[in-house]
PALONU-829962 format. One record per residue: y, z, x of N, C-alpha, C in turn; residue in one letter; residue number from 1. Coordinates in nm, 2 decimals. Atoms other than C-alpha are relative to their C-alpha. Layout:
<nodes>
((Y; Z; X); (Y; Z; X); (Y; Z; X); a; NUM)
...
</nodes>
This chain:
<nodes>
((0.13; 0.00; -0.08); (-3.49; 2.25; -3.07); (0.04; -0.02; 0.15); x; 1)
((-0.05; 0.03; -0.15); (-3.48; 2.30; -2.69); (-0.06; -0.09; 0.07); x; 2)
((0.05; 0.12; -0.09); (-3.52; 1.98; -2.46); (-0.05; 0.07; 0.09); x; 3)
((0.05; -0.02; -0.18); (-3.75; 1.95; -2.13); (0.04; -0.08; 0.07); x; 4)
((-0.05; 0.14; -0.10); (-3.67; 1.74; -1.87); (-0.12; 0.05; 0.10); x; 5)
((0.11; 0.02; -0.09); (-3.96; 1.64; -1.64); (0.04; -0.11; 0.09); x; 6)
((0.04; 0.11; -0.08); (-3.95; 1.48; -1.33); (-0.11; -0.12; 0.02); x; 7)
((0.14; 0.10; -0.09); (-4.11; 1.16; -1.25); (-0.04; -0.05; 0.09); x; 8)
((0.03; -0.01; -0.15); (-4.10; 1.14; -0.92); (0.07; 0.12; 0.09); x; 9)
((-0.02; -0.08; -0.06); (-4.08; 1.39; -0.66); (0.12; -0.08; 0.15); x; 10)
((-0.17; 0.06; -0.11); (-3.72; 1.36; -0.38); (-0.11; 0.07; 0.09); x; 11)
((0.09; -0.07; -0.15); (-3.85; 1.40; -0.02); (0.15; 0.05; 0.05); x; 12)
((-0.08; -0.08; -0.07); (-3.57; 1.61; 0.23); (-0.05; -0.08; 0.14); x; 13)
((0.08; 0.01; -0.11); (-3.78; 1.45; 0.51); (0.12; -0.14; 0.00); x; 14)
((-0.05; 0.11; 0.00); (-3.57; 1.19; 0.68); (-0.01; -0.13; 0.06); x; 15)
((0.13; 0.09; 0.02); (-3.70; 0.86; 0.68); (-0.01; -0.09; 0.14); x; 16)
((0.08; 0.08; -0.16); (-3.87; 0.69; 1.01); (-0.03; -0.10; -0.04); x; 17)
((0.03; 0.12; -0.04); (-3.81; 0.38; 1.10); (-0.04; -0.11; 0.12); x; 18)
((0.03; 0.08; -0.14); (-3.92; 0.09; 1.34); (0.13; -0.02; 0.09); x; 19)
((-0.12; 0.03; -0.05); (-3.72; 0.00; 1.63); (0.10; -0.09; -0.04); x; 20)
((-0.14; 0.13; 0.03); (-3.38; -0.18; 1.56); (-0.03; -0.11; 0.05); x; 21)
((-0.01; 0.13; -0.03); (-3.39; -0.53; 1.56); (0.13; -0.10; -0.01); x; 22)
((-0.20; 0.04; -0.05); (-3.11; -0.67; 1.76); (0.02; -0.13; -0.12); x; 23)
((-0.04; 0.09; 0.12); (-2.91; -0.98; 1.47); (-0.04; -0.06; 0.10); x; 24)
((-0.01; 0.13; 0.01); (-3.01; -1.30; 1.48); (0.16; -0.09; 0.07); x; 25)
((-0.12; 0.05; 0.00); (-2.60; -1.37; 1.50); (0.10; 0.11; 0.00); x; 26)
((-0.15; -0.12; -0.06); (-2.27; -1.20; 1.52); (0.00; 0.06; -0.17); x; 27)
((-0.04; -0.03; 0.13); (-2.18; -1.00; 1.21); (0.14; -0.06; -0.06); x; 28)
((-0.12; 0.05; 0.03); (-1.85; -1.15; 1.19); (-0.01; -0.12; 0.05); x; 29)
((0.01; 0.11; 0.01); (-1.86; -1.51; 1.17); (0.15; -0.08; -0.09); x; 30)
((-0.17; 0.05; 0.05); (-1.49; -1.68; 1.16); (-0.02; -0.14; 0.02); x; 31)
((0.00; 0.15; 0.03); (-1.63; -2.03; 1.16); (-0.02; -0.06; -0.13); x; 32)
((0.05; 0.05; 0.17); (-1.73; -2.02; 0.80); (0.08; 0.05; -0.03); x; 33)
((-0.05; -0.07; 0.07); (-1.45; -1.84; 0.73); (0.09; -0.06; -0.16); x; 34)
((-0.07; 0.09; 0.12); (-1.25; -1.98; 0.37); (0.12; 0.06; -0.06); x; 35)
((-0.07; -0.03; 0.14); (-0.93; -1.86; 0.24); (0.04; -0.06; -0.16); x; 36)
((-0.01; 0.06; 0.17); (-0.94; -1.86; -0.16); (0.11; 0.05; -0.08); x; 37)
((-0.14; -0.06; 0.09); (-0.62; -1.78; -0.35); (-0.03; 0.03; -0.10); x; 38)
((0.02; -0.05; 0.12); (-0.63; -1.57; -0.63); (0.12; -0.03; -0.11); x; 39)
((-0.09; 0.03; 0.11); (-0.43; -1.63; -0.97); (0.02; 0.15; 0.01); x; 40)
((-0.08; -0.12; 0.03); (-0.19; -1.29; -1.02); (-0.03; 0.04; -0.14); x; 41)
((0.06; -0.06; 0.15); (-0.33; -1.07; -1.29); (0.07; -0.01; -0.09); x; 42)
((-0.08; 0.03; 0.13); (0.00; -1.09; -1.46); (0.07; -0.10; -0.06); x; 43)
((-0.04; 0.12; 0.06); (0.15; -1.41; -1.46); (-0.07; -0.13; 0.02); x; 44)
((0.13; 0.09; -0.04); (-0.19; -1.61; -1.32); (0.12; -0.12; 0.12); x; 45)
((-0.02; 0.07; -0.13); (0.02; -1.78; -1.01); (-0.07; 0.01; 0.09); x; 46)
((0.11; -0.02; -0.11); (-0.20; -1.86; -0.74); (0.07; 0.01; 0.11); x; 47)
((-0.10; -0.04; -0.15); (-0.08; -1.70; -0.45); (-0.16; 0.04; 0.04); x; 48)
((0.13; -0.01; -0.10); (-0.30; -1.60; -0.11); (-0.04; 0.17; -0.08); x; 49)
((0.04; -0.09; 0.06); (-0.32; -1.25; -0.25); (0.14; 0.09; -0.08); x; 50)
((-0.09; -0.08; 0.07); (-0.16; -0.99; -0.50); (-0.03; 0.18; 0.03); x; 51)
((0.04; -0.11; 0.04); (-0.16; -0.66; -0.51); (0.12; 0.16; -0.04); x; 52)
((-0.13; -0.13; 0.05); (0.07; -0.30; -0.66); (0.02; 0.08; 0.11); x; 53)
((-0.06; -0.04; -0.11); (0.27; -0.17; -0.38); (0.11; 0.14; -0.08); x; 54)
((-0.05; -0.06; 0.08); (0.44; 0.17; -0.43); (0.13; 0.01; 0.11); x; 55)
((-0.15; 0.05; -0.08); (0.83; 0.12; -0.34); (0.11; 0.10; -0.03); x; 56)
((-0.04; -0.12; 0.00); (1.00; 0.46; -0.32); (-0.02; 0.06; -0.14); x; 57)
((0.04; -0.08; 0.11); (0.82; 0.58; -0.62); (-0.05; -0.09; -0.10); x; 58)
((0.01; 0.09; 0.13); (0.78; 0.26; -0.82); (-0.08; -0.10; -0.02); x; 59)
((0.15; 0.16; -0.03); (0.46; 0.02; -0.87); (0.10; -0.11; -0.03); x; 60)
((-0.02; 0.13; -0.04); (0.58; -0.31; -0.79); (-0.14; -0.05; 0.01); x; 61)
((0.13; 0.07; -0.07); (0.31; -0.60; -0.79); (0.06; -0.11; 0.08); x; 62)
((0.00; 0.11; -0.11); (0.36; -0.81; -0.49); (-0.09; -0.12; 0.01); x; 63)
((0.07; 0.14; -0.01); (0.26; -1.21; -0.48); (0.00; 0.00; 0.19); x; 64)
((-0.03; 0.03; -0.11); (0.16; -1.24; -0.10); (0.00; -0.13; 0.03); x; 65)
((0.00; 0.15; 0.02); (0.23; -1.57; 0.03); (0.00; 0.02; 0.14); x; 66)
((0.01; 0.01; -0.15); (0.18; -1.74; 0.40); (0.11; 0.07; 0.07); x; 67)
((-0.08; -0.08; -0.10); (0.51; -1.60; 0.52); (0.09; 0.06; -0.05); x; 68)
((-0.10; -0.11; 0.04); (0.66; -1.36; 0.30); (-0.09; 0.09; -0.15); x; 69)
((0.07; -0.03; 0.10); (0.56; -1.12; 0.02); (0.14; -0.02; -0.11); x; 70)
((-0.13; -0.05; 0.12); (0.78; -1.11; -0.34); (-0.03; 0.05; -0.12); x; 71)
((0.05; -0.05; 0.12); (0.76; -0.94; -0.65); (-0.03; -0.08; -0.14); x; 72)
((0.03; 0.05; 0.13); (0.59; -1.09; -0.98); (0.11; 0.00; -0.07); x; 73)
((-0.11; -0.01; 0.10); (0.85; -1.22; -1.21); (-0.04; 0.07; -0.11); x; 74)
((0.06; -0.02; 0.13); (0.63; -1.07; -1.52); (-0.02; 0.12; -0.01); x; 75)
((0.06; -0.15; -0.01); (0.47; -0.74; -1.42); (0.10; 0.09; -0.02); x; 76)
((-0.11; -0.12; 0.03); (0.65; -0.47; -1.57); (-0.04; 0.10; 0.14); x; 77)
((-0.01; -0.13; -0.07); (0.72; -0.18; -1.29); (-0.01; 0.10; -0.06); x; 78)
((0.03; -0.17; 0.03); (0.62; 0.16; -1.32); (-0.04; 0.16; 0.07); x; 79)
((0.01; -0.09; -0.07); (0.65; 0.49; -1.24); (-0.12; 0.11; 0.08); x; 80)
((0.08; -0.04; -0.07); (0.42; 0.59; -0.94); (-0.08; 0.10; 0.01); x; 81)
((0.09; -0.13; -0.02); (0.34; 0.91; -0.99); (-0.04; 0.05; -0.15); x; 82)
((0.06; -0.01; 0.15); (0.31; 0.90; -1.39); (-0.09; -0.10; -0.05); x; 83)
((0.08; 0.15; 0.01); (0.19; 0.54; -1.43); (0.10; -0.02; -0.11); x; 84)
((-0.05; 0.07; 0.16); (0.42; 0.50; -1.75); (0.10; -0.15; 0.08); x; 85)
((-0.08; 0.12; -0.01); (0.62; 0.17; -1.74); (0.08; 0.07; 0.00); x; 86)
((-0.15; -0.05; -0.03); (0.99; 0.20; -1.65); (0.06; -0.05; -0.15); x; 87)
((-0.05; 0.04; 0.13); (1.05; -0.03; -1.95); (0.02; 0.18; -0.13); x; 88)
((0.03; -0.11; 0.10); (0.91; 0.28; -2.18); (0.12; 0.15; 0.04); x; 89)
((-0.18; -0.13; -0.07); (1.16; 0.56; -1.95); (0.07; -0.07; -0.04); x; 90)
((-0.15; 0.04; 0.04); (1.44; 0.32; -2.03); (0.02; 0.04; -0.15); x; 91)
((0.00; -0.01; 0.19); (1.40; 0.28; -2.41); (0.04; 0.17; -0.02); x; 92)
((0.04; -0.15; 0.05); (1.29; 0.68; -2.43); (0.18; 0.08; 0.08); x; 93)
((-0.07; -0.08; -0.01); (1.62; 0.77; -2.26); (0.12; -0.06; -0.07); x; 94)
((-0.07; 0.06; 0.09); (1.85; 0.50; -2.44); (0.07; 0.07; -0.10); x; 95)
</nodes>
């Protein structure tokens, strides 16, 4: 049986008028409230300032950043950048 599809409201093209801009109250960036919150590392849950997968001549690495240096997750398996497979799984498969 063939479906209808019916609109229930009609899209305008017209683009939409508004009042004059009203200058902020305050600054948009406000660095008096600011809070750094450290995240736990998705793979070995250490709380570092931030984590994230860095690609290191071809190879995901996840990086723990810390105040004055970055290093790599003891846990996170590496993997190949431009396939996504673990390196573990290339090792075994050429073993």
């Amino acid at each position: 049986m063939p479906a209808t599809l019916t609109a229930s409201h009609s899209l305008s093209v017209l683009p939409l008028v508004s009042a004059a801009p009203v200058p902020l109250s305050t600054s948009l960036s406000r660095t008096d409230d600011a809070e750094v919150i450290s995240a736990p590392c998705m793979a070995c849950g250490a709380v570092v300032l931030h984590w994230g997968w860095v690609n290191v001549d071809g190879v995901g690495v996840l990086l723990h950043d810390g105040a004055q240096d970055s290093m790599p997750c003891p846990v996170a398996v590496p993997f190949d950048w431009a396939t996504g497979e673990p390196l573990s799984a290339i090792t075994e498969a050429v073993a």
